[in-house]
C-alpha positions in Angstrom: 117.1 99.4 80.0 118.6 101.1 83.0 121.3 103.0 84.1 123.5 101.7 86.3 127.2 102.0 87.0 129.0 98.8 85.5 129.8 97.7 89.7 126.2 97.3 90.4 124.6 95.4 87.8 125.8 92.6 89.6 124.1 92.9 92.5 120.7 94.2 91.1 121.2 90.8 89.3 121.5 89.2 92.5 118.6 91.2 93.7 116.1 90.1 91.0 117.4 86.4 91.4 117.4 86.5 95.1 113.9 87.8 95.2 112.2 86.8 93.0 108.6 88.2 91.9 108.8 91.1 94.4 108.4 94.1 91.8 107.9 96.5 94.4 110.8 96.0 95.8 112.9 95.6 92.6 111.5 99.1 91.3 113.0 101.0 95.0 116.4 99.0 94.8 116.8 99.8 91.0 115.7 103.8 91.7 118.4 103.9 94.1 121.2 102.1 92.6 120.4 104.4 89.6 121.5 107.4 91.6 124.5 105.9 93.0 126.9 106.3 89.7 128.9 109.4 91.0 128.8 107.7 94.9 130.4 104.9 93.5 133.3 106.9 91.6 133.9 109.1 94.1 134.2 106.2 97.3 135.1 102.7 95.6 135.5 101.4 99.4 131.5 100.8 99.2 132.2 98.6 96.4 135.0 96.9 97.9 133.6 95.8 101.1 130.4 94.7 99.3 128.1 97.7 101.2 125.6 97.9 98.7 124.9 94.3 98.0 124.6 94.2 101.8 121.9 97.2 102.0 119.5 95.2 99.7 119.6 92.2 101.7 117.6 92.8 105.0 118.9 91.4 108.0 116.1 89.6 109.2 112.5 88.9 107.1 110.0 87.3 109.8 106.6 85.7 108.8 103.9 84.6 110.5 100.9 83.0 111.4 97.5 85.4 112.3 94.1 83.4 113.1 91.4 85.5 114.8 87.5 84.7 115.5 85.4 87.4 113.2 82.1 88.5 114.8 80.2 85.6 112.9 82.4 82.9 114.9 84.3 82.2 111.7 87.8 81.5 111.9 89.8 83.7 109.6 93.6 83.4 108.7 96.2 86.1 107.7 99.8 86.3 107.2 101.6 88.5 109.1 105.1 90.4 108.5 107.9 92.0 109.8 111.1 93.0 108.1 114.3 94.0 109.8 115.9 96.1 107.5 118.9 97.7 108.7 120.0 98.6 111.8 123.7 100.6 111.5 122.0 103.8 112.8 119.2 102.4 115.3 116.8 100.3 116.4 114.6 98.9 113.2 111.8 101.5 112.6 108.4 101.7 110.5 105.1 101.1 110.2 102.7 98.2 110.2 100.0 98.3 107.0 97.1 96.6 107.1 95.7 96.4 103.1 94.9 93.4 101.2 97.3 94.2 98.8 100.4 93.3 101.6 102.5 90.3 100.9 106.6 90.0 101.2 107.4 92.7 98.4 105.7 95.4 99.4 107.2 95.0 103.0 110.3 94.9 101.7 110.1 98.0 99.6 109.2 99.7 102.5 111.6 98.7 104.6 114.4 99.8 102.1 113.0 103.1 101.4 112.5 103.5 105.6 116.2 102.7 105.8 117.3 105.3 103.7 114.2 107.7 104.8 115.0 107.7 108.4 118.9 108.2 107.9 117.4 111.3 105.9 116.3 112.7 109.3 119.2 112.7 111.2 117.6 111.3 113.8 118.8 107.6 115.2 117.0 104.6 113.6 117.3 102.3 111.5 114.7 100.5 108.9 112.0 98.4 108.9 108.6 97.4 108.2 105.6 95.4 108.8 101.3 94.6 108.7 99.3 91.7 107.0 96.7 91.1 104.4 94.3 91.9 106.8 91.8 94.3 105.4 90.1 96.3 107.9 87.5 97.8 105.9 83.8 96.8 106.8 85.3 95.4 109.8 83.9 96.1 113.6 86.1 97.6 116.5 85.8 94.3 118.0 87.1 92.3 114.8 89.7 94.7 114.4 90.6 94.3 118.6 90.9 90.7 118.1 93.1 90.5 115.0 95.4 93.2 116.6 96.1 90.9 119.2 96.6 88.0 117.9 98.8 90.0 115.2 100.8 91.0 118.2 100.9 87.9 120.3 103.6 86.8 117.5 104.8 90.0 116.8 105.6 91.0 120.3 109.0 88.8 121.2 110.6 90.3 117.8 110.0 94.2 119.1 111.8 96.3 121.7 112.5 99.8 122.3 116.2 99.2 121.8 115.2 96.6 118.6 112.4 97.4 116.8 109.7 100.4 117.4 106.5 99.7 114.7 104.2 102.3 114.0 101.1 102.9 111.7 101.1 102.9 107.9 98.0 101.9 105.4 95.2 100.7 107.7 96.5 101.1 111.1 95.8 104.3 112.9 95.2 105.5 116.6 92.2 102.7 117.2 94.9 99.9 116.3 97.8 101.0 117.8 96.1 101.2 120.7 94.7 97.5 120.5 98.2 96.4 119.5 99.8 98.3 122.4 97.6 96.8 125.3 98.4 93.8 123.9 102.0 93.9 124.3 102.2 95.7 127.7 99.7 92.8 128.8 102.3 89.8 127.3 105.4 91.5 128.3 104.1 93.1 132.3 105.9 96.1 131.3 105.1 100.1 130.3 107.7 100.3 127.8 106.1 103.3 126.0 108.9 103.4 123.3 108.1 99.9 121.6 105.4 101.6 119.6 104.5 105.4 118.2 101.7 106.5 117.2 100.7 106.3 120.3 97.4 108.6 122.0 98.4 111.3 124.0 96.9 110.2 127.2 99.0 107.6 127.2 103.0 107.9 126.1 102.0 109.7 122.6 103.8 112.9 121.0 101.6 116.0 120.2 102.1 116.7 116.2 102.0 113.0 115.1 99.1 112.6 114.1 99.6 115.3 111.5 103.3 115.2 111.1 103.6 113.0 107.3 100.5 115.3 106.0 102.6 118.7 107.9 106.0 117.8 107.0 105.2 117.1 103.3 103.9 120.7 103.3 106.8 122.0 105.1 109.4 120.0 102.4 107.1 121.5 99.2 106.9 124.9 100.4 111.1 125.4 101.2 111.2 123.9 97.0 108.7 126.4 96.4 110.6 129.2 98.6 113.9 127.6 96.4 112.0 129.1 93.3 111.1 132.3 94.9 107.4 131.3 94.8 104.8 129.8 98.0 101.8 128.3 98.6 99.6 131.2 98.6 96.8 130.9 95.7 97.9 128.0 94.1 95.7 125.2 93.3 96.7 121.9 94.7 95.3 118.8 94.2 96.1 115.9 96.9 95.0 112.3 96.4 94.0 110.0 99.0 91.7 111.1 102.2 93.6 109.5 104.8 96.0 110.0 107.5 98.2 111.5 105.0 96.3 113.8 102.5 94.2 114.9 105.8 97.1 117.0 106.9 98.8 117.8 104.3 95.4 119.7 102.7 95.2 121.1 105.9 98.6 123.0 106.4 98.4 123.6 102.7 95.3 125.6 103.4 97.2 127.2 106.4 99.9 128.5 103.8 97.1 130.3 101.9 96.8 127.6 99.2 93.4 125.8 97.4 93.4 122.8 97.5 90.5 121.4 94.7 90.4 117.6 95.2 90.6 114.8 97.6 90.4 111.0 96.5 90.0 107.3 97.7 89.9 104.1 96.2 86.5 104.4 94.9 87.1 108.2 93.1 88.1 111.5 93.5 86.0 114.3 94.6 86.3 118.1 92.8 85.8 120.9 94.7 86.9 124.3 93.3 85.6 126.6 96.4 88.1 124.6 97.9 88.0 121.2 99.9 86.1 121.6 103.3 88.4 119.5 105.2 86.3 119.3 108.3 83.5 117.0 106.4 86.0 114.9 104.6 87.0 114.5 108.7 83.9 113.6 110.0 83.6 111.3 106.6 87.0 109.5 106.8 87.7 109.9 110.3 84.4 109.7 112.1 82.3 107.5 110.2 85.3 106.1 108.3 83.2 105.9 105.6 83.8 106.9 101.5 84.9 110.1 99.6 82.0 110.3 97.4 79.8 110.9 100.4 81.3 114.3 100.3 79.3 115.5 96.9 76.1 114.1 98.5 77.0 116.7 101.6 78.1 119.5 98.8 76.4 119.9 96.5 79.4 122.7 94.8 81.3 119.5 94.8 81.1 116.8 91.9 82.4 113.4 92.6 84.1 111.1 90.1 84.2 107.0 89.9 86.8 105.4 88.9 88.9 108.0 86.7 92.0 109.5 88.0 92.5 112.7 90.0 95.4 113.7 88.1 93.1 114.8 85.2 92.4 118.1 87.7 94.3 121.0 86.7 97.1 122.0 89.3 100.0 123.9 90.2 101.0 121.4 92.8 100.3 117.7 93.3 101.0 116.1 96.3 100.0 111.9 95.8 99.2 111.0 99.5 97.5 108.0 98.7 99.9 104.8 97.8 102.4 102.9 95.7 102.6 103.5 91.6 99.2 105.7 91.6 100.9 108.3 89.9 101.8 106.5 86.4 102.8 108.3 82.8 99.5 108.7 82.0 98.9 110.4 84.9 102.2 112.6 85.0 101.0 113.3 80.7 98.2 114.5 82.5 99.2 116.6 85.2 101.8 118.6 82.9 99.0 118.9 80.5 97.0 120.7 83.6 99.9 123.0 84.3 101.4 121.1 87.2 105.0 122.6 88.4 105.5 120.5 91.7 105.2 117.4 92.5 106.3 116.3 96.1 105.3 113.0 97.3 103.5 112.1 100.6 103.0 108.3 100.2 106.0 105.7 99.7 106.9 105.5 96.2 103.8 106.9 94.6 105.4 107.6 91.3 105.8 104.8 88.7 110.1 105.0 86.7 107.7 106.1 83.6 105.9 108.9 85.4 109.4 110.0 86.9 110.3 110.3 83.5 107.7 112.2 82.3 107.5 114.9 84.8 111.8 115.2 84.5 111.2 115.6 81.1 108.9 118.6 81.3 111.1 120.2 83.7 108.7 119.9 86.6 110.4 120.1 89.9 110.3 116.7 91.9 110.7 115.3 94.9 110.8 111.2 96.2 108.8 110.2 99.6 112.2 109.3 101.4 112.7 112.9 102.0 109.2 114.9 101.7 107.0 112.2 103.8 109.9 111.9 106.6 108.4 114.1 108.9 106.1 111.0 110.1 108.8 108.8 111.2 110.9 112.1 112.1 107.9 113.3 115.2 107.9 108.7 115.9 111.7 109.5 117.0 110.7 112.8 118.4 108.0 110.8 120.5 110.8 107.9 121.1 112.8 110.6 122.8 109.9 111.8 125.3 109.2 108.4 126.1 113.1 107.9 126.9 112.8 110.5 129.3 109.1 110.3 130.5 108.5 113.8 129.2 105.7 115.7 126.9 106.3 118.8 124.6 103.7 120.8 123.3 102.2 120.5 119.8 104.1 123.7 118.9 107.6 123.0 120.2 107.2 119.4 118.4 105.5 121.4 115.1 108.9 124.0 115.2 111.0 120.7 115.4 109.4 119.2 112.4 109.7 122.3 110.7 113.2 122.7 111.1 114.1 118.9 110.6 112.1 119.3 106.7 113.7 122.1 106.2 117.0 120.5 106.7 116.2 116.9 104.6 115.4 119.8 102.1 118.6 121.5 102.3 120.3 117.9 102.8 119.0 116.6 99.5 119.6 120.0 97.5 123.3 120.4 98.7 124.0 116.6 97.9 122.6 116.9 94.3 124.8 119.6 94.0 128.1 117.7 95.7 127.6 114.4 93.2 127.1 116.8 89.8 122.9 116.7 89.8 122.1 120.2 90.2 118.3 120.1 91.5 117.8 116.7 91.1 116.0 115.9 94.3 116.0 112.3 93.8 119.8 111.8 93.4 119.9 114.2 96.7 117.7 112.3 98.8 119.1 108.8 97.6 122.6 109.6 97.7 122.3 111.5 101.6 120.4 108.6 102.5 123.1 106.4 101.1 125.7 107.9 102.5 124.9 107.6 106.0 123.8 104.2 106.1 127.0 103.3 104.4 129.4 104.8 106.4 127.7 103.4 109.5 128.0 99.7 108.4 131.9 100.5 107.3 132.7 101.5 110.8 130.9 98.5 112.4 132.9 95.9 110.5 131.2 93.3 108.3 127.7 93.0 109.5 
């Protein structure tokens, strides 16, 4: 069933026993152990001291307790999570997601792909993850205020700027980081500005952020693009999702001259072909936070669809901003049917194995979240670094830095493939640089 190098069965074994039900997190071990054949060949000392098994079991997996009072005086319970990943190259770092969808395995996924992501950027963290069940939709400011800080209350003595530094995901944007972040200056009587990113810019934030996953997917797609002597200009994009994400990446895609046809949420997708007006979807998602298909009641040259799947929209590019395994075979069928040629991923393993497949085996170029969506945690170390030294940049000096650092996960990942025998295989680059790092790390700090 897969391929994997006769060393690691073992410890996918282990993996599946060890954890058991967690698909999520099965699916991003397995993806990477498959791309670790040549790695293993070629440096049997990872093997030997047991670094692999030890990368798929996080150091530390916290759960807890959330009780909160909603607005009808009705006591409500969630689970809350953190998982310490790894931390050979820094202090633990990820986002929180708030989504009913949460439980152990999909924090755990993330926190393994973060690993791996933010050794990608060159920049000093390690990996981790958190959120709840907590769904925020439909919710009030003031529901959302109190759950934040309870959430925190637990949270707080397992985070640090030297141990842990949380940041937003699914569900938790500016409005909850904020909440969250009173919360634990209040518990702890301290301004440590570099526990949490994210963060506004009137107090400790980064300019760029905000737009840095949605920009620095852009930034990765157009240097494959550039690889195949083509660019954005005129090409039709479609992006699914409408939030934090897709936002920005439809927006710098527009800067680079491309159109970008459709937007989606969970509902639907929304067709455009003048071209999304991202300003309404804005006001819509970020405004009112309200649904996509209120965009084809505001215009009328836009059609929206229920249900369905956005990847039925002819493309040149596809960028899937939205989740996990939204992007399946049928939908990869689809999108090579519709003329697609790249595929670069803004959410966390978006992709189902079988939809990998499928766009491999039409030749369409590519590329895994680890390295295209690392700008966002790329501009949180960025904002780490001017809270180290109580300092602001400008949103273009921070924009030219994630510019360059994409360009250079790009390179990274193109240069690897190349090193271990996969020519243009931007998932063995990514997975294997990744690797790499991590690995070598945790040799030179002894068995830990």
């Amino acid at each position: 069933m897969h391929h994997l190098h006769p060393a690691l069965i073992g410890t996918y074994e282990t993996v599946l026993r060890r954890n058991a039900g967690e698909v999520e997190f099965h699916q991003a071990v397995l993806e990477v152990l498959e791309s670790l054949h040549a790695v293993v060949e070629k440096r049997p000392e990872y093997v030997e001291a047991s670094i692999i098994e030890r990368i798929c079991e996080p150091e530390r997996q916290i759960i807890f307790r959330v009780p909160w009072v909603d607005d009808q005086g009705v006591v409500q319970i969630n689970r809350g999570f953190r998982v310490n990943f790894n931390s050979a190259l820094g202090p633990y770092k990820g986002g929180l997601r708030f989504h009913p969808s949460v439980y152990l395995g999909i924090i755990k996924f993330l926190g393994f792909e973060q690993t791996f992501k933010n050794a990608l950027t060159g920049m000093p963290i390690g990996g981790g993850k958190g959120g709840s069940d907590f769904d925020p939709k439909g919710r009030s400011d003031a529901e959302i205020m109190r759950f934040c800080q309870s959430f925190m209350t637990e949270l707080y003595r397992h985070i640090g700027e030297y141990t842990d530094v949380p940041a937003g995901d699914i569900g938790v944007g500016g409005r909850e980081i904020g909440y969250l972040f009173g919360q634990y200056k209040r518990i702890t009587n301290a301004y440590e500005a570099g526990v949490l990113t994210g963060k506004g810019l009137t107090w400790g934030g980064s300019q760029a952020r905000k737009e840095a996953t949605g920009y620095g997917t852009v930034y990765f797609v157009k240097e494959m693009l550039d690889a195949h002597g083509e660019g954005f200009d005129g090409r039709r994009v479609v992006v699914s999702g409408s939030g934090n994400v897709a936002i920005y990446a439809v927006e710098k895609a527009q800067e680079f001259g491309a159109t970008v046809v459709a937007v989606s949420d969970s509902n639907g997708y929304v067709v455009d072909e003048g071209g999304i007006d991202l300003d309404l979807v804005k006001q819509i998602k970020e405004v009112q936070r309200g649904r996509i298909s209120e965009y084809a009641v505001a215009r009328t040259s836009a059609r929206h669809i229920a249900g369905g799947s956005i990847w039925d929209v002819p493309c040149d590019v596809a960028l899937p901003c939205a989740t996990e395994n939204e992007l399946s075979a049928e939908g990869a069928a689809a999108l090579v049917k519709g003329g697609v040629k790249y595929v670069g991923e803004g959410a966390n393993m978006p992709t189902t194995p079988d939809g990998i497949r499928v766009l491999h085996e039409a030749g369409v170029h590519y590329a895994p979240g680890k390295a295209v969506n690392a700008g966002g945690v790329a501009t949180s170390a960025l904002e780490m670094q001017q809270n180290a030294s109580r300092d602001s940049w400008s949103f273009d000096y921070t924009d030219q830095r994630l510019h360059k650092i994409m360009k250079g996960i790009h390179d990274n990942c193109l240069e690897t493939a190349d090193e271990f025998g996969q020519p243009g295989d931007y998932v063995a680059g990514a997975n294997i640089a990744g690797f790499i790092q991590v690995a070598d790390a945790m040799l030179a700090l002894g068995v830990i």
